[in-house]
C-alpha positions in Angstrom: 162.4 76.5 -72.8 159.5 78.9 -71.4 158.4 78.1 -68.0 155.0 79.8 -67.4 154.2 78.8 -64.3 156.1 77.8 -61.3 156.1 74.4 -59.0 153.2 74.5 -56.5 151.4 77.1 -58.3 147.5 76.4 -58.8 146.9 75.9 -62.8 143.6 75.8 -64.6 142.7 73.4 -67.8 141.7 74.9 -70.4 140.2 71.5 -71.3 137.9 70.5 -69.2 138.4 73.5 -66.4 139.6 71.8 -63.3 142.4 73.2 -60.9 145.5 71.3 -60.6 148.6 72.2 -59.1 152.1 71.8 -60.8 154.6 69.2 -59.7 157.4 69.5 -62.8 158.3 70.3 -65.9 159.3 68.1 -68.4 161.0 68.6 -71.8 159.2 70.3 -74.5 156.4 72.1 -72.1 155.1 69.1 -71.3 154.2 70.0 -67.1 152.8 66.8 -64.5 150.1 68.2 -63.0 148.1 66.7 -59.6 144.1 67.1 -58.7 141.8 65.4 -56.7 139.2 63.5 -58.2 136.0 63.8 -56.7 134.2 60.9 -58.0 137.0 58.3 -57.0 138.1 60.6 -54.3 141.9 60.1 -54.9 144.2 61.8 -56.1 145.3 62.0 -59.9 148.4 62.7 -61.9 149.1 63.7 -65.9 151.3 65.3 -68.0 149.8 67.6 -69.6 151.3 70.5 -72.1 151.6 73.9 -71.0 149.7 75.7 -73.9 146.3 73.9 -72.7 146.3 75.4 -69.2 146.2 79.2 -67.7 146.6 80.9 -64.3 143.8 80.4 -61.6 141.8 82.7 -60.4 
């Protein structure tokens, strides 16, 4: 399994372009990812797979 990024590192979606921050990795590049929502102003969690997101800036 390929580990791209490492936990705590700042992520980017490629879907919709918000930063998140990695939390784990799950089997088969699936990585749980955390933001803050800014129209609910809490703060979110998904899994997520590790082709749709790159490196922030």
């Amino acid at each position: 399994m390929r580990r791209l990024f490492k936990k705590g590192e700042r992520v980017r979606s490629k879907i919709d372009g918000k930063v998140m921050e990695v939390l784990k990795y799950f089997k088969k590049n699936l990585v749980e990812v955390r933001w803050f929502d800014m129209e609910s102003r809490e703060v979110r969690t998904k899994s997520i797979k590790e082709d749709k997101l790159s490196k922030a800036a």
